[in-house]
N, C-alpha and C positions, 0 to 999 in steps of 0.2 A: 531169554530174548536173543534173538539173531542177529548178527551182527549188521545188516542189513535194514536193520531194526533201530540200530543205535544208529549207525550213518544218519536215517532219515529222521530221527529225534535232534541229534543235533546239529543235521542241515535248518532244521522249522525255530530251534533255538538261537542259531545265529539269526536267521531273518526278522525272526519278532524283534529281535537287542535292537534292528538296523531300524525297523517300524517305529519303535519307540525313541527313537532320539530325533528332536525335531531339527532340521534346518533352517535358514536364515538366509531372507536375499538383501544383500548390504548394497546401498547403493552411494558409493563415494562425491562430494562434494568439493572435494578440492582442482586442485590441476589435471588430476588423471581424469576427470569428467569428460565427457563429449558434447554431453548437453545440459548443460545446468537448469537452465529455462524448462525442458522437458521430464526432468526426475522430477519439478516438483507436482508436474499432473500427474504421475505415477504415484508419489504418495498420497494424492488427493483421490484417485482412483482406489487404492486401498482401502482409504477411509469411506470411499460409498461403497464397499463391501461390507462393512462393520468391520474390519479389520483393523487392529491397533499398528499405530507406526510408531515406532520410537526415534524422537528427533537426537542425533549425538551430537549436542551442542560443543562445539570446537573440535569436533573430531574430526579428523580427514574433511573441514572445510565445512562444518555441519551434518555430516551425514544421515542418510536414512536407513531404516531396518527394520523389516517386517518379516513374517513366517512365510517359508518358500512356497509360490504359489505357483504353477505352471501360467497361469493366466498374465501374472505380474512379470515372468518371466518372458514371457511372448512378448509384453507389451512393451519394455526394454530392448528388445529386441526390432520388433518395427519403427518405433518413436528416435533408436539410435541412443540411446541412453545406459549409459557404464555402469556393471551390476559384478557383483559377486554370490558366487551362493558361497555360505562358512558354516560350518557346523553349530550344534547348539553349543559346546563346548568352546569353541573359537569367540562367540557370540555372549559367552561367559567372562571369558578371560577380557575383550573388551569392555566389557561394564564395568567388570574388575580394576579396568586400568582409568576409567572415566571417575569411578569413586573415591577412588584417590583423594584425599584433602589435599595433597602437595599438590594438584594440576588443576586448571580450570577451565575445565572440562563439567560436565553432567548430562544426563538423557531426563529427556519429556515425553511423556506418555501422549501420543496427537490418540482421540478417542474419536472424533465425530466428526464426518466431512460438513463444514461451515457452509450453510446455505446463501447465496454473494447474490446481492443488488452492486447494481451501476447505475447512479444517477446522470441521466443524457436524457438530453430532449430527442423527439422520435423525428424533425427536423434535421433534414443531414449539414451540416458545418463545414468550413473551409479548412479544416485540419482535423489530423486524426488523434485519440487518445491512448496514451502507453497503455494503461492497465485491460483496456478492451484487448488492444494488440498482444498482449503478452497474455491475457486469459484465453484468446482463442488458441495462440502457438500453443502454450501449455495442453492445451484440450480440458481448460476448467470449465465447466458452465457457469452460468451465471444469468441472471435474468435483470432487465434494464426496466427501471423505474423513471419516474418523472414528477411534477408538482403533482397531477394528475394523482398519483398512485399514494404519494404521502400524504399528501391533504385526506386523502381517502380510510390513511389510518394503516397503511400495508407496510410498514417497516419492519413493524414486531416479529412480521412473517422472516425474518431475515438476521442473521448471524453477524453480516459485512457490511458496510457499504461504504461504495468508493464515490468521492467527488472528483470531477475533475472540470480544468479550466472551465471554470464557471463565473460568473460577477452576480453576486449574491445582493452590490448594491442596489442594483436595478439602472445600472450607467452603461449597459451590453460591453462591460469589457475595454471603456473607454476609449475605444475602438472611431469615433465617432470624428476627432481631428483630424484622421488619414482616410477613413473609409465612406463618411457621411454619404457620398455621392457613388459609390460603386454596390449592384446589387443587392450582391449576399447580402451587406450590411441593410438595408434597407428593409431585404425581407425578413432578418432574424430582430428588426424591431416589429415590424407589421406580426409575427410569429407569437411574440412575446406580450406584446398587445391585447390581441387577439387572447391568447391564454387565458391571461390576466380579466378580462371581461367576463371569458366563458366562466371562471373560478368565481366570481363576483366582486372584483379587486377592482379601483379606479384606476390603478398604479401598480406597474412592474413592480417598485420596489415595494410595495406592499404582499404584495403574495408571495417575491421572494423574501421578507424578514417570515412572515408567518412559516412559508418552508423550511428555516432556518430554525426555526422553532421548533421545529415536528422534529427533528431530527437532531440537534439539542436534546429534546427528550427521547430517544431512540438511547441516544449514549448514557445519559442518566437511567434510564432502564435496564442499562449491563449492554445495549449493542459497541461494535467495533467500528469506530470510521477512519476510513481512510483517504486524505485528500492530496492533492498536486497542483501545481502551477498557482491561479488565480483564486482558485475554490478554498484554500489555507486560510488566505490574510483577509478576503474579503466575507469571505463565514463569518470572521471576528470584526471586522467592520459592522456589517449588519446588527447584529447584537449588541454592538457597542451606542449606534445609532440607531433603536427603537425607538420611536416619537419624537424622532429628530429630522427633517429633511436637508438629507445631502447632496442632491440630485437637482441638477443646474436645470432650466427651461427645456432645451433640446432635450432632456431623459425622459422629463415625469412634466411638462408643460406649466411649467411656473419655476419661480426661483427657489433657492436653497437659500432654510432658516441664514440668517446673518451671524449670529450665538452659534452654529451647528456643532464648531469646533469643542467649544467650550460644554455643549450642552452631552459629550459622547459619556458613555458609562461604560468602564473599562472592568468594571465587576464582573460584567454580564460575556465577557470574553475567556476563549480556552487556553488562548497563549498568548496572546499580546496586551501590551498596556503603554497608556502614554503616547501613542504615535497623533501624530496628526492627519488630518487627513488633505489630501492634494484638490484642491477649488477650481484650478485651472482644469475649464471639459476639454481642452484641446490637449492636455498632457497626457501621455499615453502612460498612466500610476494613477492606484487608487488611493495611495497614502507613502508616508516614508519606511513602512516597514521593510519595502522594498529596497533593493541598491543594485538595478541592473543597470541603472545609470553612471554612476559613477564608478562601479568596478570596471567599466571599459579601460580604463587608462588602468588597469592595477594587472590584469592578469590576460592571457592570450587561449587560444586554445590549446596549447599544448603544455601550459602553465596551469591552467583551470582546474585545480585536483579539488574534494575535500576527503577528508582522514574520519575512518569509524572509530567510535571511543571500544576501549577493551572497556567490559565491565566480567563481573563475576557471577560465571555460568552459576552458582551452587547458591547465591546468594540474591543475586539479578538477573534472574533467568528470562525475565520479559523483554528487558534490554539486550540480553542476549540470542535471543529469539529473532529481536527484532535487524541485527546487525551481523548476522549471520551470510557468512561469504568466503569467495577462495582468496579475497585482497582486501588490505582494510583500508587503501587507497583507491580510491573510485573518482571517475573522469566528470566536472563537472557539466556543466549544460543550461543553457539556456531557457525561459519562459517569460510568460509574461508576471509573473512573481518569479525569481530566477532565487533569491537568497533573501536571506529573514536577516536584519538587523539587531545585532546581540543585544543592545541595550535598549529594548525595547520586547522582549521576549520576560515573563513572567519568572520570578524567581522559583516557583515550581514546578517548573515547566523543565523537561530532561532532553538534553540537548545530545541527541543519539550520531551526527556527523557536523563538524565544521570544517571551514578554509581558515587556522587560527591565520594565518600571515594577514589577510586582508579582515578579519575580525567578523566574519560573518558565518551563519550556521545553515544549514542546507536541509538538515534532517532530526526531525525534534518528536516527543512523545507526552504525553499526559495522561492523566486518568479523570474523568467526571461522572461521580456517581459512581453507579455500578459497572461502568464503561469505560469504554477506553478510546482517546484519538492519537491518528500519529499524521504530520504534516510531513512531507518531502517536496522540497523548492522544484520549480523547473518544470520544462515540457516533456523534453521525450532523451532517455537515458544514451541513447545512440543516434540524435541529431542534435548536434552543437548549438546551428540557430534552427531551428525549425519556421520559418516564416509562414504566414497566411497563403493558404494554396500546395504550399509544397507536398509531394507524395507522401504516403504514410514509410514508414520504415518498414523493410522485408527485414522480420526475425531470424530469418532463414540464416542468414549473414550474422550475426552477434546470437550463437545460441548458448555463450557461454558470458554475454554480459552482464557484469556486476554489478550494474546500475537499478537493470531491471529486476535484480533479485532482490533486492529491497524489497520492492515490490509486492513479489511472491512469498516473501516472510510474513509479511502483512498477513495475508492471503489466509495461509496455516494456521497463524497465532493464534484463531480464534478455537481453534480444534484441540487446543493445550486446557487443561483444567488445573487450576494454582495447588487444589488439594489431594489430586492424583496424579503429578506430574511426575513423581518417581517411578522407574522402572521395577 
């Protein structure tokens, strides 16, 4: 053999060693990030390739990690989103250091990009929605449902679905003491109305308990729901009020049972028990579960914090899935449900963020059935008050808010499989 011979045998021998060792594009979740809101549609992008992402839960902030793709690569690269490529080796050594039993830490195997409804009426409204707003920034898809689409039986089609400021009573949001006489309000009962007849309903609040039902069993089915603001506490109103009328003349045109209070079933509810519900139509509250009333005197905006619970990656990895972030203090915020009242929340029910000073919880979790819900207080994670009318929030500004990653955990979760979540 000629020497010429050997050079070019192992020139071809080095190249194959390099072919065969795979790389890794890491993409960090903590402070070094640029765009927090934007890596998680990069992971969600991977996953509608069939590509596995490994979530490193506590790692540099949660981190992501998938197999170096040129495509992934680019796409970090225009979206502005902080990435490392690391060897397979490097890629080793942290898994090594994630398996650790002293650190709590662990990685979850994301296998399947989660197919995401938005429950919104196709009606445009005086205010905008976080989750649409941070699903478009992120570049997640998602397709928007309505009574229309559940009644019809289409949920099963879907992985997610998010609620958002909705009034499940059938009271528009009790909206009705301030607003009775101004448009919008006028037309989003005529709207509602209107639905409700087309559906075969006599009554708002009857087509939405039946919605609430259908979707009720979406969760009991193994689906994921996600709700905010109004859509939390009065989903469990509904339920709790099945063949009870709560709904003063001005909602549903006749009075509310006199017994109503007495007559609620709190069985029939995902997280709350025991509340009462609010009688006066002119008070802008569906019930006491609320307290954005009286936290006014307790806290300011620059006081307005709640605190994420540490739980244990290796042993509470859904909790930690679900509280996944570069701060485990988060700016509170405003809605027309703003915060859940502790002593009235379900002794099962897993309380994932509170404000302990003022004794209130903000971000809670449960399981029913084969499913799972998770409730977050408030309207929009980067507008304090958000009032009726005001503009939607520019993501563009807050790409690296922690409020809104909440959010986006949600989003993921469902992409985790409990019995293959090891790396």
């Amino acid at each position: 053999m000629t020497i010429h011979s050997k050079i070019l045998i192992l020139c071809l021998s080095v190249c194959f060693s390099f072919v065969g060792k795979a790389a890794f594009v890491l993409i960090p979740m903590d402070e070094e990030q640029k765009n927090h809101l934007k890596a998680y549609g990069i992971a969600y992008f991977s996953l509608q390739k069939d590509n596995d992402v490994n979530w490193l839960l506590n790692y540099r902030g949660g981190a992501f990690s998938m197999e170096e793709d040129a495509e992934i690569i680019r796409l970090c690269k225009l979206r502005g989103v902080s990435y490392e490529v690391i060897s397979d080796s490097r890629m080793n050594a942290i898994i090594d250091e994630i398996s650790d039993p002293e650190v709590n830490m662990d990685a979850v195997k994301l296998q399947k990009a989660p197919k995401i409804a938005v429950y919104s009426p196709k009606s445009k409204r005086p205010w905008d929605d976080a989750v649409t707003l941070v699903l478009t920034f992120a570049e997640i898809p998602y397709d928007v449902v309505y009574d229309e689409e559940v009644l019809d039986g289409k949920l099963p089609m879907y992985d997610w679905l998010h609620l958002h400021h909705e009034d499940f009573t059938g009271q528009y949001g009790k909206f009705w003491g301030n607003y009775r006489n101004v448009a919008w309000y006028q037309e989003e009962v005529k709207f509602q109305e209107n639905l409700a007849a087309s559906l075969g309903y006599k009554k708002v609040s009857e087509l939405k308990l039946e919605v609430v039902k259908q979707i009720r069993n979406f969760v009991l089915g193994g689906g994921f729901m996600f709700a905010m603001c109004s859509a939390t506490d009065s989903f469990d109103i509904a339920l709790a009020a099945e063949g009870t009328d709560i709904c003063e003349y001005m909602f549903d045109g006749d009075p509310m049972d006199k017994d109503a209070q007495q007559r609620l079933n709190y069985n029939n509810c995902f997280a709350f028990e025991n509340f009462r519900i609010e009688t006066n139509p002119a008070a802008y509250k569906i019930s006491d579960i609320d307290v954005s009333a009286e936290r006014a005197s307790k806290v300011n905006e620059k006081s307005d914090l709640f605190v994420l619970f540490d739980f244990s990656a290796k042993w509470d990895w859904i909790p930690t899935m679900l509280t996944q972030c570069h701060t485990k203090v988060i700016k509170g915020f405003y809605g027309q449900t703003t915060a859940f009242r502790k002593n009235l929340i379900k002794s099962n029910v897993l309380i994932l963020g509170e404000n302990k000073s003022i004794n209130e919880a903000r971000y809670i979790h449960g399981e029913y059935g084969k499913g799972t819900w998770s409730f977050l207080s408030g309207h929009d994670p980067e507008d304090y008050r958000h009032f009726v009318g005001d503009p939607k929030t520019d993501l563009t500004l807050y790409p690296n808010s922690a409020g809104y990653r909440l959010i986006l955990n949600n989003i993921l979760f469902p992409a985790a499989k409990k019995d293959k979540h090891k790396t």
